[in-house]
C-alpha positions as CSV (number, residue, x, y, z in Angstrom):
1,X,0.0,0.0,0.0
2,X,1.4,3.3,-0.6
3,X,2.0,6.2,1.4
4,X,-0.5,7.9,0.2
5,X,-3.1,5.4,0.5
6,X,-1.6,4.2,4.0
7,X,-2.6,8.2,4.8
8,X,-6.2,7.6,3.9
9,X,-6.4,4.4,6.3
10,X,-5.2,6.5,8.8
11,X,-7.5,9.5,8.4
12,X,-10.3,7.0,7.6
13,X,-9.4,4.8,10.8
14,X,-9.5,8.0,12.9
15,X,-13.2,9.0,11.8
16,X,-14.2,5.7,12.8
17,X,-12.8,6.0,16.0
18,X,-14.1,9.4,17.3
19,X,-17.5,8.2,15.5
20,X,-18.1,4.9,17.3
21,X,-16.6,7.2,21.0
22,X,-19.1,9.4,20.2
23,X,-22.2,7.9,19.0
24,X,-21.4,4.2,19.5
25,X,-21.3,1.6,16.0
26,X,-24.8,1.3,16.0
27,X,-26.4,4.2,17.5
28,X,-28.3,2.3,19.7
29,X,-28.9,-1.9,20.8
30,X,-29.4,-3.8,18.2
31,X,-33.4,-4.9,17.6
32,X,-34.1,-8.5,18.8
33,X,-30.5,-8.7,21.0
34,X,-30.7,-11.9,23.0
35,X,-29.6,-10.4,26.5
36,X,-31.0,-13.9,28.6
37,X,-27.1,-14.9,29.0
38,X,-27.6,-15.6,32.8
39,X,-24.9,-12.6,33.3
40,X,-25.6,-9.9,35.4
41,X,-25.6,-6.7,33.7
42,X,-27.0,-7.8,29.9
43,X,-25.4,-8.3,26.9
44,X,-21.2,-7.1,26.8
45,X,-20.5,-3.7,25.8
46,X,-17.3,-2.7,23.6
47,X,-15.4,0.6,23.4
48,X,-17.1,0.9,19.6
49,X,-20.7,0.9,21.3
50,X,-21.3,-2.6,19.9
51,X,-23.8,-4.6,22.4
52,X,-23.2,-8.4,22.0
53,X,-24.4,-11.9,23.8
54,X,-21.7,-13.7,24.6
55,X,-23.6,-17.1,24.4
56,X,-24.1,-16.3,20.9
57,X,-22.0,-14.0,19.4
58,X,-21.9,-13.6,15.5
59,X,-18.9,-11.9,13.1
60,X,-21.5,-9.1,12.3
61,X,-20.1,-8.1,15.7
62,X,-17.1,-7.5,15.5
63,X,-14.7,-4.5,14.5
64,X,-11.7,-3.9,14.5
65,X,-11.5,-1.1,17.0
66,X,-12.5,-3.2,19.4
67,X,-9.8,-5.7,19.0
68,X,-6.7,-3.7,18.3
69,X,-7.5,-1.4,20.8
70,X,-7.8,-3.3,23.8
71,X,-5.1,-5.9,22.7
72,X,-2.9,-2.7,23.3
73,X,-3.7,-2.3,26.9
74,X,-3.4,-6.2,27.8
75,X,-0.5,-7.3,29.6
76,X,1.1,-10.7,28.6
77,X,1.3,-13.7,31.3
78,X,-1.3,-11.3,33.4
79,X,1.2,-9.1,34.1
80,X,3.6,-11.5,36.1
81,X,6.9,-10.0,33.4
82,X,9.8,-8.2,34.1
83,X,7.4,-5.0,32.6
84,X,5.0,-4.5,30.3
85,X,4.4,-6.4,27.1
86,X,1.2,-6.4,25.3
87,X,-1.1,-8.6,23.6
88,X,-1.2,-6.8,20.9
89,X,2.6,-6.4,20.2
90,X,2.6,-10.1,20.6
91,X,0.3,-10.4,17.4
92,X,2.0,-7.8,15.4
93,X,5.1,-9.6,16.5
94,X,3.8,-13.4,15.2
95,X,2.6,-11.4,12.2
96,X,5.7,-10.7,11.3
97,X,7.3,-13.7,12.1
98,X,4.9,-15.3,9.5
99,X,6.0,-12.9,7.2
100,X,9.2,-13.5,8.0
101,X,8.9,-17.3,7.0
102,X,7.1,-16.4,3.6
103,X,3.7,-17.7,4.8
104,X,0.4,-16.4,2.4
105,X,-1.1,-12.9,3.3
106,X,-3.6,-15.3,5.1
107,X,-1.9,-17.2,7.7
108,X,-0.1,-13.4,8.2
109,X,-3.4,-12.0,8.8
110,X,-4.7,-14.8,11.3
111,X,-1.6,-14.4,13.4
112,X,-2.1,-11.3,13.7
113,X,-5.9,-12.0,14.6
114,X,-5.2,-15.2,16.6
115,X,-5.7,-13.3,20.4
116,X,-8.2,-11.3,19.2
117,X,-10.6,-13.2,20.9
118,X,-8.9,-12.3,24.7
119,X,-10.2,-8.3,23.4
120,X,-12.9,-9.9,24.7
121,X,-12.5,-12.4,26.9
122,X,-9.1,-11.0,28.1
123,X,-5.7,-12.7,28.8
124,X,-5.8,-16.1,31.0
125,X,-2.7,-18.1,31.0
126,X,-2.6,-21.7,30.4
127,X,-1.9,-22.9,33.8
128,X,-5.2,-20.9,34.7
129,X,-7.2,-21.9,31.6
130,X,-6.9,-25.6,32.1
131,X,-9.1,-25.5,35.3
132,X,-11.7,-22.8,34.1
133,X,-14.2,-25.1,32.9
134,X,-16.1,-24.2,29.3
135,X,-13.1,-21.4,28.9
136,X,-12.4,-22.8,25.8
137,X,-15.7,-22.7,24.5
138,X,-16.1,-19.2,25.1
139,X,-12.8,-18.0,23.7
140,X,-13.7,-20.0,21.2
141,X,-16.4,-18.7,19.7
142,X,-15.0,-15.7,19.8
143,X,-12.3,-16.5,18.2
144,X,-14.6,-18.2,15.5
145,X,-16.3,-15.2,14.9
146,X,-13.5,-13.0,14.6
147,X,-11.6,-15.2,11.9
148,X,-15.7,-15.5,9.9
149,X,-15.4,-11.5,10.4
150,X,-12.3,-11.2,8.5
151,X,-12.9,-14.0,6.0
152,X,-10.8,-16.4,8.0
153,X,-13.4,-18.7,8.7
154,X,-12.6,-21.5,6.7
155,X,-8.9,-21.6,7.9
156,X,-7.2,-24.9,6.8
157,X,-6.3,-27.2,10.3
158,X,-2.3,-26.6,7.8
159,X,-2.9,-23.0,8.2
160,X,-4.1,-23.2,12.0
161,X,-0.9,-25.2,12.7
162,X,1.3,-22.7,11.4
163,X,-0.2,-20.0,13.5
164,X,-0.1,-22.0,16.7
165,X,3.6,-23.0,15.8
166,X,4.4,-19.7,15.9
167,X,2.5,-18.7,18.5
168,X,4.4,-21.1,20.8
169,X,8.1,-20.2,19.5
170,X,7.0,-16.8,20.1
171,X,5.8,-17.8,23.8
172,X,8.8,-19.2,24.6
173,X,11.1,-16.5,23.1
174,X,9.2,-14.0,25.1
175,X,9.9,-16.3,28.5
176,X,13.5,-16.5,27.8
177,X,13.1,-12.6,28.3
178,X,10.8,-11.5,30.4
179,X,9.6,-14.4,32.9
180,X,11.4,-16.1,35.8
181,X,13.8,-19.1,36.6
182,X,13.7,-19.7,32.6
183,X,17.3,-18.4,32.1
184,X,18.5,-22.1,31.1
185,X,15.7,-22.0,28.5
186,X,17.1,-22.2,24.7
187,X,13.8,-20.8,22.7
188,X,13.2,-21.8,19.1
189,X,14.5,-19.8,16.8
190,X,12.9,-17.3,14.8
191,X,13.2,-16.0,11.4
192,X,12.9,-11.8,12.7
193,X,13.7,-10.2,15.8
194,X,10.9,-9.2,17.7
195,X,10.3,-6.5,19.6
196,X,10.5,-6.9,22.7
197,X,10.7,-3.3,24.0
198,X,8.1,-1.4,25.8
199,X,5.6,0.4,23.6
200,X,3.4,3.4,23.7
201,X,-0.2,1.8,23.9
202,X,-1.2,3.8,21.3
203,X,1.6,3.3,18.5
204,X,0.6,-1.0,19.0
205,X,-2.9,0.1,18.7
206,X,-1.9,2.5,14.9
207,X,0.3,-0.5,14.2
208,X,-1.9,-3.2,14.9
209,X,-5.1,-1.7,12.9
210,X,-2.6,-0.8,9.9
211,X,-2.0,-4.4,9.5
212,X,-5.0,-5.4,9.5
213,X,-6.0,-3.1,6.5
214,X,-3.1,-3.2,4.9
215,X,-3.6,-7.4,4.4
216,X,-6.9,-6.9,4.1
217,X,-6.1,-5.0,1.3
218,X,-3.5,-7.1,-0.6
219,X,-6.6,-9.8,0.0
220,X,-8.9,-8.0,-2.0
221,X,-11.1,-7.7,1.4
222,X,-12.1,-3.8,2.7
223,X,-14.2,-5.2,5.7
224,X,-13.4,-4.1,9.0
């Protein structure tokens, strides 16, 4: 994409956001919103103003916004680092890995999307997640409706592989620096050199939704 067309994403991305801040994506609750979830408070709201039922949420509810931009506040390994990494520079990170490997525009654009569910449902780690009962049910169908959302929904289980393979080497080169009693850990090695580093919030967030569009884009797809 060129620079000026990377401009118009940017101006066009900003709209969106003061928009949905303002006036919500829908204006008001969608008509016929199932809100029996047996949760108190109703249906889940998101930053864009989007109401949706987490016992049935569909990929007409998702945007963008309301992945990239809590991924960017989200610690990794709920916080327990040496300092703050996000979940969403973990994603752009195993995006870039992917690219990094040569992998389609597709498997690039999943592993960028492959957390987006814990916008929602935020971060648990595995230890946690093992004994939550149903947790994976709910993340994912989430996670299901993001990849429908972006066209990802009929993922390969070869192109799901790759994304969790990286996901992992990426876990693991993230441990070797930032958690505990892991200094004898050797990490698998990558084909880029993440970064690490701590980011402004909102550069992951600019980063994150760019992306996004940007593959989107070279996939002949303009949803967001």
């Amino acid at each position: 994409m060129h620079n000026e067309e990377l401009n118009k994403v940017r101006i066009a991305l900003a709209e969106e956001k003061e928009a949905m801040e303002k006036y919500g994506a829908e204006g008001k609750p969608k008509e016929g919103l199932n809100t029996d979830t047996g949760v108190s408070g109703g249906p889940m709201n998101t930053i864009s103003g989007v109401l949706l039922d987490p016992k049935n949420v569909k990929a007409d509810d998702i945007r963008l916004y309301d992945i990239a931009h809590p991924l960017s506040f989200i610690c990794r390994g709920v916080g327990q680092v040496k300092h703050f990494l996000s979940v969403g520079q973990h994603c752009i990170n195993c995006a870039k890995e992917a690219e990094g490997r040569g992998y389609s525009d597709r498997v690039i654009l999943a592993c960028l999307l492959h957390d987006g569910a814990e916008a929602y449902v935020s971060d648990i780690i595995r230890p946690v997640k093992v004994l939550l009962e149903n947790f994976d049910e709910i993340e994912d169908r989430f996670q299901e409706a993001i990849y429908e959302h972006f066209g990802l929904g009929d993922l390969t289980e070869e192109e799901r592989e790759l994304v969790h393979l990286i996901d992992d080497a990426m876990l693991w080169n993230e441990a070797k620096e930032l958690f505990a009693h892991v200094d004898e850990l050797e990490p698998p090695l990558l084909s880029t050199i993440p970064n690490f580093k701590v980011r402004d919030f909102q550069d992951v967030e600019n980063e994150f939704n760019l992306m996004a569009v940007n593959l989107l884009h070279r996939l002949g797809d303009s949803r967001l």
